[in-house]
C-alpha positions in Angstrom: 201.9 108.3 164.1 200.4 109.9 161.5 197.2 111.9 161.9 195.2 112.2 159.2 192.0 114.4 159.7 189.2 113.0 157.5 187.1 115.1 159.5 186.6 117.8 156.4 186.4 115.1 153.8 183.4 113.2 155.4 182.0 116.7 155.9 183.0 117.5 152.8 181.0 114.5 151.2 178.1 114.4 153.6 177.8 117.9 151.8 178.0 116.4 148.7 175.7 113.7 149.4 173.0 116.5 151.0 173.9 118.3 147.1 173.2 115.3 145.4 169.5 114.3 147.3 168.6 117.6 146.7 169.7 117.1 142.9 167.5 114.5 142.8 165.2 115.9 144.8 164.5 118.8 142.2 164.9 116.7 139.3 162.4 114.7 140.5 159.8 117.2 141.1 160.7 119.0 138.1 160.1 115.2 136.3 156.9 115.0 138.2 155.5 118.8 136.8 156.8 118.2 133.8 154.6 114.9 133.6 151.8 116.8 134.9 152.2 119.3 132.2 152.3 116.9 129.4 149.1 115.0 130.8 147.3 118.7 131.5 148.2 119.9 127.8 147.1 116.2 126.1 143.9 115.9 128.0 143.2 119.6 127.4 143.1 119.0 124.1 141.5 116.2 124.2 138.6 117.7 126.2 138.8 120.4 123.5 138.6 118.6 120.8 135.6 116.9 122.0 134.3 119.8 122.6 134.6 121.0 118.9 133.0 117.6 117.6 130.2 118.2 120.7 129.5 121.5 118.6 129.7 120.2 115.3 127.1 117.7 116.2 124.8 120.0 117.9 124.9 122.2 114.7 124.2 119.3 112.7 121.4 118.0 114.7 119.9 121.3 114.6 120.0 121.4 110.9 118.7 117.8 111.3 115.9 118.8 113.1 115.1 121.7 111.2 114.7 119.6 108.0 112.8 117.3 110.1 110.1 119.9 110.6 110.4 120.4 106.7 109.6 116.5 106.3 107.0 116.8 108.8 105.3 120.0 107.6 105.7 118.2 103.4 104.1 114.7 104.8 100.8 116.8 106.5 100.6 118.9 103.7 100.9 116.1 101.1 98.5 114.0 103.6 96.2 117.2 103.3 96.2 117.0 99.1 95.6 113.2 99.0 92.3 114.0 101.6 91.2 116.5 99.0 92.0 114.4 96.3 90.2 111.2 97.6 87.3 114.2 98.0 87.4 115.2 94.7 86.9 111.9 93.2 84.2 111.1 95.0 82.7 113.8 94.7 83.1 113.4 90.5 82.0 109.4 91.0 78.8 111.3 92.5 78.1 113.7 90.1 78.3 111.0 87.2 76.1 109.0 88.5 73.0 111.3 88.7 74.1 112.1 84.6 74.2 108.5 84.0 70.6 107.8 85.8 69.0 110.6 84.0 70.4 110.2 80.7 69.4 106.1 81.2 65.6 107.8 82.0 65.3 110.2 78.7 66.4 107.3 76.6 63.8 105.4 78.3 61.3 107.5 77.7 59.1 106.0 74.6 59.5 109.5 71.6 55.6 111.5 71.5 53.6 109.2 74.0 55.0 109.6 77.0 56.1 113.3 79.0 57.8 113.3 82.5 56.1 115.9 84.8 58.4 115.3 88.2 61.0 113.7 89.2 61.8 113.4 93.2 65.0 111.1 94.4 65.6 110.7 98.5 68.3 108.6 99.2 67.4 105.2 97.0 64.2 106.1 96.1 63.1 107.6 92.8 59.8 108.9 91.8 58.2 109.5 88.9 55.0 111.3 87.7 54.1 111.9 84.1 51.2 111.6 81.3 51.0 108.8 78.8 48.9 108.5 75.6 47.6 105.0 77.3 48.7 102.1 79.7 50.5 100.3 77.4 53.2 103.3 76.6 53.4 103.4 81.0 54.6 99.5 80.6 56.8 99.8 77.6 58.4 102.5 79.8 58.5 100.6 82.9 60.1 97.5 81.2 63.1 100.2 79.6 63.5 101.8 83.1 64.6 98.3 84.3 66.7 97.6 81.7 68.9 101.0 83.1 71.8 99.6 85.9 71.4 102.4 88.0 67.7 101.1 88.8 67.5 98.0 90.7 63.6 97.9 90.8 60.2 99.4 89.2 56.8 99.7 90.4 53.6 101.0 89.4 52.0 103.6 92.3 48.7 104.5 90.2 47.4 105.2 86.9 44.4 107.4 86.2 43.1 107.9 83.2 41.3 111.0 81.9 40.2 113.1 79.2 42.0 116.4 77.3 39.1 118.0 75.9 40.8 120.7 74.7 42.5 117.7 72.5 40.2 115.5 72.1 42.1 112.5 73.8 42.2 109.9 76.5 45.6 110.1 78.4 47.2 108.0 81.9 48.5 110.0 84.7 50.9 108.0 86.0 53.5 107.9 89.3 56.1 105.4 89.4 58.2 104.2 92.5 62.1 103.4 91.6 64.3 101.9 93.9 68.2 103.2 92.8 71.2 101.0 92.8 73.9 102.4 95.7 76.6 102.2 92.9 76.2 105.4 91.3 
């Protein structure tokens, strides 16, 4: 009989086998770190790219903000200007109505018979004091006072009369009581 030794040949590919497992063996870890590199590199720059946008936004809130102080600083300021302005106008609506009230008196006044000595206003109360040639001029004077829309009422304090010797004449001291309207 024939001997064949197989001996070598199934050493031979046991050896082989053993080259091939580690073959695989390698090419699988080198598939697995090569995987791992590929995910590392995407998600790097993926993490770096939101890292740029987190930076672009922070800029751009900062300038956001910064114009939002602006905004803030314009509306108190403008806030400020419409207080003075709402100020100013009443304070003109006040000072007309004191010219409108006095002017209403002069015309009222009846031309050489009647002279205004004082004049005294606290809050809506208007007084008057002068000298008339005689009662009748006081009431002529009265009734124009009420015809004035800044006065809402006219009354009579006193009248004295008395003599200018100096003159020759009879003349009415007079103080009236006005009540003002609150419109002026």
């Amino acid at each position: 009989m024939i001997r064949i030794n197989l001996l070598p040949f199934r050493a031979a590919r046991k050896k082989e086998n053993i080259r091939k497992q580690v073959v695989i063996f390698f090419l699988s870890i080198f598939l697995v770190i090569s995987l791992l590199g590929y995910f590392v590199i995407f998600y790097t720059s993926k993490v770096n790219a939101l890292k740029d946008r987190d930076k672009q936004l922070k800029t751009e809130l900062a300038t956001l903000e910064k114009v939002e102080k602006e905004i803030k600083q314009m509306e108190k300021e403008i806030k400020e200007i419409e207080d003075k302005l709402n100020v100013i106008k009443e304070l003109d609506a006040k000072k007309t109505g004191p010219v409108h009230l006095l002017d209403g008196i002069a015309m009222a006044i009846p031309r050489d018979k009647l002279w205004l000595v004082s004049l005294s206003e606290s809050g809506k109360s208007l007084i008057l004091k002068g000298v008339a040639m005689d009662n009748e001029t006081v009431a002529l004077f009265m009734n124009n006072l009420e015809k004035i829309k800044f006065i809402a009422s006219v009354e009579l304090e006193s009248t004295k009369s008395r003599d200018v010797a100096k003159y020759n004449l009879r003349v009415s001291d007079f103080i009236l009581s006005c009540r003002t309207n609150s419109s002026r």
